[in-house]
N, C-alpha and C positions, 0 to 999 in steps of 0.2 A: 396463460396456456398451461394445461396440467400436462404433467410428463407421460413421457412416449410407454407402454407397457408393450407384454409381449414379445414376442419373437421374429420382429420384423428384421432387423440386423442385430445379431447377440453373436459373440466372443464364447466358445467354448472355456471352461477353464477347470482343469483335472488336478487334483492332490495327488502329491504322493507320498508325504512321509506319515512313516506310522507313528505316533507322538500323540499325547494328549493336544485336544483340539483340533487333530484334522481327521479329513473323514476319509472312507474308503481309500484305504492303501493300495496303490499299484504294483502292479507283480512286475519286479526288477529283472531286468537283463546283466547281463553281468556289467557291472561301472564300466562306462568310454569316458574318455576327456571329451569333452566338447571342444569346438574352434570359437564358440563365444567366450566374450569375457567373462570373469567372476562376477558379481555383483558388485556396480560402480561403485560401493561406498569405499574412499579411501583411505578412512579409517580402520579398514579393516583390510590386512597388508595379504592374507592368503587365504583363499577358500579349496576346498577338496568338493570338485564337482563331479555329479555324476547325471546320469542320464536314464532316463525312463520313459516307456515305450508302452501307449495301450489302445489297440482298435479304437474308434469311435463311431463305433455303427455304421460301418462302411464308410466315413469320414476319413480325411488323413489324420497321420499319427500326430498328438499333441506331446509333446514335452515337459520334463521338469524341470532344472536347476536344484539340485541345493548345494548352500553355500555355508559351510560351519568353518568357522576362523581358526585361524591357530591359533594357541594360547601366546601370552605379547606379556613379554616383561619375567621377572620371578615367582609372580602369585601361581602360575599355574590354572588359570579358570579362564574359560572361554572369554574374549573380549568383544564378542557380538554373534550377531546370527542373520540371515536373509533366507531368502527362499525367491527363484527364480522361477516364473512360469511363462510360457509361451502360447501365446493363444492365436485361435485362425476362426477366421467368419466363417459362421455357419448359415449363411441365407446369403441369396443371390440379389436381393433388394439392397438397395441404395438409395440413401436421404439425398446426395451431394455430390456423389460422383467421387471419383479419385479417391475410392475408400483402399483402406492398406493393411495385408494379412502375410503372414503373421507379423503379431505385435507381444511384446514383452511385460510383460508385470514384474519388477522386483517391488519384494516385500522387506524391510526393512525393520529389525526391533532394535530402535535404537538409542531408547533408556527404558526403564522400570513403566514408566506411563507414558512414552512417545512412540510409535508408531509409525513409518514412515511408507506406502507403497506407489508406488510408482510405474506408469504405461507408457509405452513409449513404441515408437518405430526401431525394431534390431539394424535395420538394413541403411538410413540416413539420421542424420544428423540432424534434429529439430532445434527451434529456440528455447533456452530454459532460461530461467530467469538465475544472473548473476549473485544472487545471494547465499552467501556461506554460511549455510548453518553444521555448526560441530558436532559429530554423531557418535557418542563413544563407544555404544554397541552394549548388548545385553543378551542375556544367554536367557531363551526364551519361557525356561523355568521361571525365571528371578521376572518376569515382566510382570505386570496387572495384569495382563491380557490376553487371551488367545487368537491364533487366526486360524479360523475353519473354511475348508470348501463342501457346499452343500453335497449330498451323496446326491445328485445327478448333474454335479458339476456344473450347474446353471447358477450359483451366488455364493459371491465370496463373502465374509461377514468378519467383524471385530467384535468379541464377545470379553467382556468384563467379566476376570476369574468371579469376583466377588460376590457380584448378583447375578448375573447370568445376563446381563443386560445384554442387546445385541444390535448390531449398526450392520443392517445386512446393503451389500450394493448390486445394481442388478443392471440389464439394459445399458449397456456398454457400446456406443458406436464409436470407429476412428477411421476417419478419414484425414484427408491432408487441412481441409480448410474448415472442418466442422466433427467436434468433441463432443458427446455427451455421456453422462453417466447419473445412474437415479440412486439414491440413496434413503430409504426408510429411515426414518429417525424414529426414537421412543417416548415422544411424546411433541405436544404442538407447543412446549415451550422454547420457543429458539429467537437468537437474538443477535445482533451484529448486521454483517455484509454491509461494505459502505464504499465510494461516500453519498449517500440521498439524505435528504431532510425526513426523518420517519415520522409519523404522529401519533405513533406509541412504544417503546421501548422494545415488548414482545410482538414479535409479530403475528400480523394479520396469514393466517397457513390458508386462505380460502384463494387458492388462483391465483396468487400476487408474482409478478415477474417483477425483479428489480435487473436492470443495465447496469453496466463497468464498465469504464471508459472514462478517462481524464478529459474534464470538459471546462471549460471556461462561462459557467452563468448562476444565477443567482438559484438560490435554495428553492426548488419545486419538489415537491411531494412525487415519488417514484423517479423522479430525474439522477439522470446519472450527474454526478457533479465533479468536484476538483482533483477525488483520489481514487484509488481504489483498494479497494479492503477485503476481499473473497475470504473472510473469516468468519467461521460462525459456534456461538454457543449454545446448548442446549438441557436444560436442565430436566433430569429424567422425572418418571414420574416418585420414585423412591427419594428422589431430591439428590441425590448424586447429576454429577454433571459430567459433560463432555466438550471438547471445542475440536473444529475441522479447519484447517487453511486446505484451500488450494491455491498452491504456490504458480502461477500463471498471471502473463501482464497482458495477452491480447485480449482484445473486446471479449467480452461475455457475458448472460446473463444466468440468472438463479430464479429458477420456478418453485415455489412454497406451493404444496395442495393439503387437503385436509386428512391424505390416509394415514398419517401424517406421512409427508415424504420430502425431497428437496431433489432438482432434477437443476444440475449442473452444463451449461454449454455455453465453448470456446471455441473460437475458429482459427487457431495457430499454436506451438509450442506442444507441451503435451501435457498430461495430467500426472502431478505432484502435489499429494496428499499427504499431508502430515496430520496424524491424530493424537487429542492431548485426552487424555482418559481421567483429569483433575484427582481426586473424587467432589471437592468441592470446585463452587464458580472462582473462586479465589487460587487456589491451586491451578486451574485452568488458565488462568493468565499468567502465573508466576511461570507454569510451564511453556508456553505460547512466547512469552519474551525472553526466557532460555535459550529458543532455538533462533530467534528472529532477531535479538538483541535487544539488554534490558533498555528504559528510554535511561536520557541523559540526564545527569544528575543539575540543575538550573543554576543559573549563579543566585545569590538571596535576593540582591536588588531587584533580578526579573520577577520575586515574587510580590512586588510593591505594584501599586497603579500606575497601570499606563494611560496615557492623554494622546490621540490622534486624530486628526481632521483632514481629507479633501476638500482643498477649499480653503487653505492660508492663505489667503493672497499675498500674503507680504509678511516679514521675518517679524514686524509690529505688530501683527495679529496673536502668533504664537502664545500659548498658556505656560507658564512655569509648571512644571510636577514634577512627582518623583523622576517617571521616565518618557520622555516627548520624544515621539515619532515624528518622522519626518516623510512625509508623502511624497506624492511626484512636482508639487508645488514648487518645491526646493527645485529641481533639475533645472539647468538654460535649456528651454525647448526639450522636458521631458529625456533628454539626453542620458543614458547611465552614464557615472564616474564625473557629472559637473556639478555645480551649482551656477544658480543664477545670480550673477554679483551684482543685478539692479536692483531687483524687489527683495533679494534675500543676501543684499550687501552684508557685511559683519557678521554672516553666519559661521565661519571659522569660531572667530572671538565670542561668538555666542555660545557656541557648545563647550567654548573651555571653563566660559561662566560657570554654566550647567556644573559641570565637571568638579571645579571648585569648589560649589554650592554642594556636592553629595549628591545630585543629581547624574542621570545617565539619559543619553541618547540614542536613537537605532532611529537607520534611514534603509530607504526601501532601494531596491533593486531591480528592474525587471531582465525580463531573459531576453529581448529581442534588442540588435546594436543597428541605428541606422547607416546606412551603407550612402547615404547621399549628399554626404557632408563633403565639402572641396577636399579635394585628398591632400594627406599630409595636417587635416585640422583637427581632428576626431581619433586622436590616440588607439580608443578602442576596439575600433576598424579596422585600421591599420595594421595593429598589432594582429588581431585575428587573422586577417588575409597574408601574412605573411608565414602564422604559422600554420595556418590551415585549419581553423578550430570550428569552421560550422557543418550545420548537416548541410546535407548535397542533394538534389535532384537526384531520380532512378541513375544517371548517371555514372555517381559515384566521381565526380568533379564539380560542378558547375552549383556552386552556392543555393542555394533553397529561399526564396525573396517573398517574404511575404509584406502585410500590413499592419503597424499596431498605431502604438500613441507618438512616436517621435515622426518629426516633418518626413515625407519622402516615404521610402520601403525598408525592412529591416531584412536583415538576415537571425539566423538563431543559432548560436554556441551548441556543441554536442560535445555534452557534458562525459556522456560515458568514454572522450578520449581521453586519452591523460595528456595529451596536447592542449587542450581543452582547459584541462585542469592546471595546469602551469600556467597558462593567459590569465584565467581566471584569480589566481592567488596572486600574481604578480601586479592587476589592478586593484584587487583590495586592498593591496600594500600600498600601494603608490596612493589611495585615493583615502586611506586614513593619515596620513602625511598631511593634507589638506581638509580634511573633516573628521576630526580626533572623535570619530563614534566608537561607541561600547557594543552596537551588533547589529547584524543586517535581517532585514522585510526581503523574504524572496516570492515576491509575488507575479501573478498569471503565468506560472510557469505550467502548465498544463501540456504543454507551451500553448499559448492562445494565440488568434490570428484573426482579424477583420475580416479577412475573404476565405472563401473555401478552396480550401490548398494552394498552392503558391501557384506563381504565375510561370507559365500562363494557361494554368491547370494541369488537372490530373487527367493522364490520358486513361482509358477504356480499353482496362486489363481487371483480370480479377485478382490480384493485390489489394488493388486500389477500389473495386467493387466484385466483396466475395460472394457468392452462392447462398449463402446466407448472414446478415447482419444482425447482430442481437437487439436487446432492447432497449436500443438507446435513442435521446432525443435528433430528430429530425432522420434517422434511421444513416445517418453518412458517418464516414469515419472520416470525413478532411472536412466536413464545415464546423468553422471557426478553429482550425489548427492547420498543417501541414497535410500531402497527402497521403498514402502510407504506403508510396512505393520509394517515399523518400530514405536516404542511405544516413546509417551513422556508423559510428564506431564499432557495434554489436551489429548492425545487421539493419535490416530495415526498419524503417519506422512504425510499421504494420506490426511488428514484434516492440518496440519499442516504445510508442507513443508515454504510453501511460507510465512509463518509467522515469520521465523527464524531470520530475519533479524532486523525488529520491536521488537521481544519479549529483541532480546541484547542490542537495543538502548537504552531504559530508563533507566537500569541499572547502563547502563556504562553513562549515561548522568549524573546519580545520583551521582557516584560511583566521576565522575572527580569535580562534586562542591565539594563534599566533600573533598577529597584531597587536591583540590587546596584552596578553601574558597572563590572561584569565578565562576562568570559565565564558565559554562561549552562549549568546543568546543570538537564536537563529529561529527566524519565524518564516515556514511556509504555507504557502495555499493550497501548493497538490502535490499530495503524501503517496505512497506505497506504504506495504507491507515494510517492517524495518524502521522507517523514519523516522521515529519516536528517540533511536539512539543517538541521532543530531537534531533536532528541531522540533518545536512546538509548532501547534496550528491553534489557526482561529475558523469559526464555522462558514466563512466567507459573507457576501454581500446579502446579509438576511435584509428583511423590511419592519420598518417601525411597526409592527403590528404585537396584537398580543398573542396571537398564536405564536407569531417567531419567538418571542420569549417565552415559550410553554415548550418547545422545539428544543430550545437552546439545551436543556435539560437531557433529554434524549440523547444528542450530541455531544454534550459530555461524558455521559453517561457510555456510548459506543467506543469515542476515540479513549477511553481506558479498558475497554476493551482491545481495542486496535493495538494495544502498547504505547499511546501519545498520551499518557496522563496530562500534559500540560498544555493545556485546550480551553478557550471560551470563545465567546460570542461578542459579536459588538453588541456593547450597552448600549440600550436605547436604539437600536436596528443602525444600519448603513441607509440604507433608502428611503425616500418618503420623509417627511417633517413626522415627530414625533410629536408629542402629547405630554403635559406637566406631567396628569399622573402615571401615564405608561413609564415616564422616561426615570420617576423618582419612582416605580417599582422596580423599576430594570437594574437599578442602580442598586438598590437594596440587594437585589438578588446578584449581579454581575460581580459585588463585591466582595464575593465567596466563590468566585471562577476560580478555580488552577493559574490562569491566564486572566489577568481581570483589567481591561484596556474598553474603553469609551473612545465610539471611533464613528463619524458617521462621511457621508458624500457630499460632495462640490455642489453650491446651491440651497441644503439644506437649513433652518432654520438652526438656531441655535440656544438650546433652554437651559437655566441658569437654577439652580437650588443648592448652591454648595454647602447650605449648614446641614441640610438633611446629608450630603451626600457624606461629609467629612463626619458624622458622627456614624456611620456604618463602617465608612473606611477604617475608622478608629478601631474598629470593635476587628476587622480584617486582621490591622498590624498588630494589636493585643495577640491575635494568633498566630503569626506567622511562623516563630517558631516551631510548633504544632505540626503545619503545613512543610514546614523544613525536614521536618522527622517522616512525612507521608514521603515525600519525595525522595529521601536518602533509604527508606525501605522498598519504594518503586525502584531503584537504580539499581539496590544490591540482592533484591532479592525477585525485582520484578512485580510489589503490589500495584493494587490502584491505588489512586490518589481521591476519584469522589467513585464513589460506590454506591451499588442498590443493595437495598438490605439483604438481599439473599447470597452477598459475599460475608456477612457479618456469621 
């Protein structure tokens, strides 16, 4: 779908200071305080506001804000700058209904090449996404960048001092349940937004819509899948580059057209952009996990082979290596916090082997705890309901029941309480006590669910069925997870879904140094923005084919973008019986992953070449130290770890 042009719903937005970079200066009335706030950033402790006033062709009066900081500390120099503008719909047309005037823009300069501005509703309180990024402020001289408003006050724009480059933004709709905004880019090199399986690097600008939305299913080409990523790089045509977040977690999608352009739309929260102005691809990441947080630094042994299978059936099956996963095989009845003491008797005293041996361990976890266990037998239930730790029904009491893999019906932990998070760290404690592992699998935590929304459905409100839904697989926001008038700690689950994944990471990142008394190895499936600074990902449930490992590539190649440098793919696919020579290419290649673990599904054959495979491997641990050095400059300074040559 190419984006909306024109002046069907547009956002006036008027300048006023006279300063290099903005246009048409408004004729001041003498300064009033305003009754609005300063500009939210709280880094910045006092702003001196004033106010301006100018016809709009018989429209009402539009407003300024500006926000200049006191000077903070001895040095005497400005310690940041904003600029406040207030905007009111200028068309009587409506996408969605429940649209909302006026709405606010702070602009934000908040280092030398970061950029921050932000829309939002002055008059309620929207959802914004929990993450703290540090904004020290920058005196708009000393920035890379300028911010202009077009002389007829129809587009705002970011214009790089250096070249004159410019990221003009246009076509502004807000409403309560549907966000968009169009943004020209400078050229059709752009690359990121995730998570979908792409099948090229750059992408394709002719009409491509990609969906966001945390979803529980295997790698499809344009499918929204485990995370979500609303990040994008773009490399100009002068070879200077740029990268955009928009820091938002409800549904959304991102329309790419050929003038070249990018046309952003959400239907919740509000719209927080943050602009990284690199000048190279490689500064653009390093500034990108600045603000989001560099990833974690790995322990060395996670950077050895990993060995995993669905489908042990028994603790006699298991392979010796460096680091052995441990699948849902292990649980009594799929159960979190058991093991099964028949088929997987001596697995305590097996992992201490392991242990002994220089070997390491990591066993998987899911997010859903069954509630149908005879009470008082099921520690984990128990303990939950007593302290209140799942999401709830629109309610705001009554438990949330869906279906996954343990007998019965599950309930699902809600991760962003901190009640939550005490049950949580209290059973990893308790359940390395009994299985001495070195770090946890947090897997389908998308949160996924066998049925669409819990029982006994989602009722028929627009939460739970808005006005417009993006572009995601089967078009519903509750099938195969919860539904999204479900209540957590933050708010509803309509805000929250796709945050599930992040909100359990740190935790369980915290939870595993602690136990261990070492660097933490934490592996998830569905990531946020952020996630990279507690946990590694893998591309999820690809298929034994040769395209998925042509895929696998791209996928690396994005999540160091994303800030997760420590990412691969299962060798030799998850799904489908592989092939000798797919599976000894895969293996050549997987053996140079960031993350490099041989993992396939329950049922699947099982192909045997270890002399090929141990003479690649060889040639891996020859560099590891190498690889140790990428990752301690990705942690302290935020590189990548595998890179396209256009970061070289």
């Amino acid at each position: 779908m190419p984006p909306v042009h024109g002046n069907h719903v547009f956002h006036r937005i008027i300048a006023s200071q006279n300063q290099k970079g903005w246009k048409r200066p408004l004729r001041a009335s003498s300064p009033t305080i305003s009754p609005s706030p300063p500009c939210p950033q709280t880094t910045i402790p006092q702003c001196h506001i004033s106010m301006f006033h100018e016809p709009l062709h018989g429209q009402a009066d539009v407003e300024m804000l500006s926000c200049f900081p006191a000077p903070r500390g001895d040095s005497g120099t400005e310690a940041g700058f904003c600029h406040r503008v207030t905007l009111d719909k200028r068309s009587t047309v409506s996408l969605f209904g429940n649209d909302i005037s006026p709405i606010v823009m702070d602009v934000e300069f908040q280092t030398k090449d970061r950029l921050r501005f932000k829309v939002y509703d002055p008059s309620q309180e929207r959802f914004e996404v929990p993450l703290s990024i540090d904004a020290p402020g920058v005196a708009a001289e000393d920035a890379n960048y300028d911010v202009e408003f077009s002389s007829d006050s129809s587009h705002f724009r970011v214009k790089r001092k250096s070249t004159g480059t410019v990221l003009p933004l246009v076509d502004l709709f807000f409403s309560n349940q549907y966000l968009q905004i169009t943004t020209a880019v400078p050229s059709t090199s752009v690359y990121g937004f995730g998570e979908q399986e792409h099948v090229s690097f750059k992408h394709n600008m002719d009409f491509v819509t990609y969906g966001m939305f945390s979803r529980d299913q295997a790698p499809t080409p344009l499918a929204n899948l485990y995370g979500v990523h609303p990040f994008y790089m773009c490399v100009e045509d002068d070879s200077n580059a740029h990268g955009v977040l928009l820091l938002n977690s409800n549904a959304q999608d991102i329309s790419l057209s050929p003038n070249p352009s990018l046309t952003f739309r959400t239907i919740g929260g509000i719209l927080d952009f943050y602009v990284f102005l690199g000048p190279t691809p490689e500064n653009v990441i390093q500034q990108y996990t600045e603000a989001i947080g560099r990833p974690h630094m790995p322990a060395y042994w996670s950077l050895g082979f990993h060995l995993s299978r669905w489908g042990y059936a028994s603790l006699d099956v298991v392979k010796k290596t460096d680091v052995q996963h441990f699948d849902i095989d292990y649980m009594d009845r799929r159960l979190d916090f058991t093991y099964d003491k028949t088929n997987y008797a001596g697995l305590p005293e097996y992992i201490k082997e392991l242990k002994t041996a220089g070997m390491h361990s990591v066993i998987i976890l899911d997010p859903f705890i069954s509630k149908d266990e005879e009470p008082g037998t099921y520690r984990p239930y128990d303990l939950g309901q007593e302290m209140g730790v799942w999401i709830t029904n629109s309610d705001g009491v009554t438990p949330a029941v869906g279906k996954s893999l343990p007998p019965g019906y599950s309930v699902f932990p809600d991760y962003t309480n901190p009640r939550t998070v005490e049950w949580w760290t209290q059973l990893c404690l308790e359940f390395k006590d009994v299985l001495d592992y070195d770090g946890i699998w947090i897997d389908m935590n998308e949160p996924s669910n066998d049925l669409t929304g819990q029982l006994p459905g989602c009722a028929d409100n627009d939460i739970n069925n808005p006005p417009y839904i993006p572009s995601i697989t089967g078009h519903s926001l509750a099938q195969k997870t919860l539904c999204p008038d479900s209540r957590t700690y933050l708010g509803e689950h309509y805000n929250t879904h796709s945050l599930f994944g992040w909100s359990q990471t740190a935790p369980t990142f915290h939870v595993v140094q602690q136990a261990t008394g070492k660097r933490a190895f934490v592996l998830s499936r569905s990531t946020f923005v952020g996630s990279g600074k507690h946990a590694g990902h893998w591309l999820g449930d690809n298929n034994s084919q040769w395209k998925d490992m042509h895929y696998s590539i791209i996928g690396m190649l994005e999540f160091n973008l994303f800030g997760i440098p420590f990412v691969g793919a299962d060798i030799c696919g998850f799904s489908s019986n592989t092939t000798y020579e797919l599976c000894l290419r895969w293996m050549q290649l997987g053996s140079f992953y960031p993350f490099s673990r041989n993992h396939n599904a329950e049922g699947n054959a099982v192909t045997e070449f270890a002399k090929i495979a141990r003479a690649t491997l060889r040639i891996r641990y020859s560099l590891l130290p190498y690889l140790y050095t990428l990752f301690f400059e990705s942690h302290v300074h935020g590189n990548t770890v595998v890179r396209s040559l256009m970061h070289e």
